[in-house]
C-alpha positions as CSV (number, residue, x, y, z in Angstrom):
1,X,-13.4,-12.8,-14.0
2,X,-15.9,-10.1,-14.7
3,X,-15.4,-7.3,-17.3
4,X,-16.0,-3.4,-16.5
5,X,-16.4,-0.8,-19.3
6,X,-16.4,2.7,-17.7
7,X,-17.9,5.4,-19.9
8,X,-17.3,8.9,-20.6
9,X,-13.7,9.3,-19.2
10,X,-12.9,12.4,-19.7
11,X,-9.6,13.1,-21.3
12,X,-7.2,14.5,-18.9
13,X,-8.5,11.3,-16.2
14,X,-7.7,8.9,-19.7
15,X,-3.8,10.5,-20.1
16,X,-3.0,10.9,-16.2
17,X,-4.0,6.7,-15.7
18,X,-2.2,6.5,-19.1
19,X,1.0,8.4,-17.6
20,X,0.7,6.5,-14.2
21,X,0.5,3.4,-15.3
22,X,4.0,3.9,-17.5
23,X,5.7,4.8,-14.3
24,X,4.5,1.8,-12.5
25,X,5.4,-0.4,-15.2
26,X,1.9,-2.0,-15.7
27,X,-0.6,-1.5,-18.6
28,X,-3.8,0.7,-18.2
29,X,-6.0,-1.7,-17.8
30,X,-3.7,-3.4,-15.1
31,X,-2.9,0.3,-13.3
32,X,-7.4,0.5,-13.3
33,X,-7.6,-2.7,-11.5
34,X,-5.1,-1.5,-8.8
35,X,-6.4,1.6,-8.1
36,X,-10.2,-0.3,-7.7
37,X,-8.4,-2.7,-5.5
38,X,-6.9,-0.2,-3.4
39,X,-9.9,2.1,-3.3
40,X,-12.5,-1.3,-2.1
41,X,-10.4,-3.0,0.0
42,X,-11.1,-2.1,4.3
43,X,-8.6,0.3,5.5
44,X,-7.0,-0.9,8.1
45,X,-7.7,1.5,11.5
46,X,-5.6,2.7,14.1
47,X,-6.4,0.2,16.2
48,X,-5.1,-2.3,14.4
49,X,-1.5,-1.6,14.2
50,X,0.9,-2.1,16.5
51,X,1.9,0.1,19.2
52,X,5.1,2.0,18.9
53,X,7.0,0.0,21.3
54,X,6.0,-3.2,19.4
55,X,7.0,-1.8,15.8
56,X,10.2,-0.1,17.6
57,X,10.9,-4.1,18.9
58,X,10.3,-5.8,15.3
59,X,12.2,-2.8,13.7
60,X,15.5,-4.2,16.0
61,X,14.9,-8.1,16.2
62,X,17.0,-8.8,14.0
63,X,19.8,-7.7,15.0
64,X,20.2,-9.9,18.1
65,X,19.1,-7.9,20.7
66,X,21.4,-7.4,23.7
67,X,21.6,-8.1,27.4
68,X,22.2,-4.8,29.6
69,X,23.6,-5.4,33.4
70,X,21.3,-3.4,35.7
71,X,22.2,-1.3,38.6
72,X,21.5,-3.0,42.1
């Protein structure tokens, strides 16, 4: 694991990670980590989620599905 020390913070940045951090539960250094994570890590494009009809079908898998009689 490599260590980071990041320099001339300014204040307010230093008290809103401090304040974040508390309402996620997770220390500062922990609530820093995160964020880097998040911020580095490939965004996944449009293209790469499912299309609606898909998300609508794994949304209601679970609860069976059901057979519909269609008209002749």
């Amino acid at each position: 694991m490599a260590t980071l020390t990041i320099r001339n913070l300014d204040d307010t940045t230093k008290v809103q990670l401090r304040l974040q951090a508390v309402r996620h539960g997770h220390s500062m250094a922990e609530e820093a980590r995160r964020i880097l994570r998040q911020a580095v890590l490939p965004q996944p494009s449009a293209s790469d989620s499912p299309c609606l009809g898909s998300r609508i079908h794994a949304h209601f898998a679970a609860l069976g599905g059901v057979e519909l009689e269609l008209p002749a």
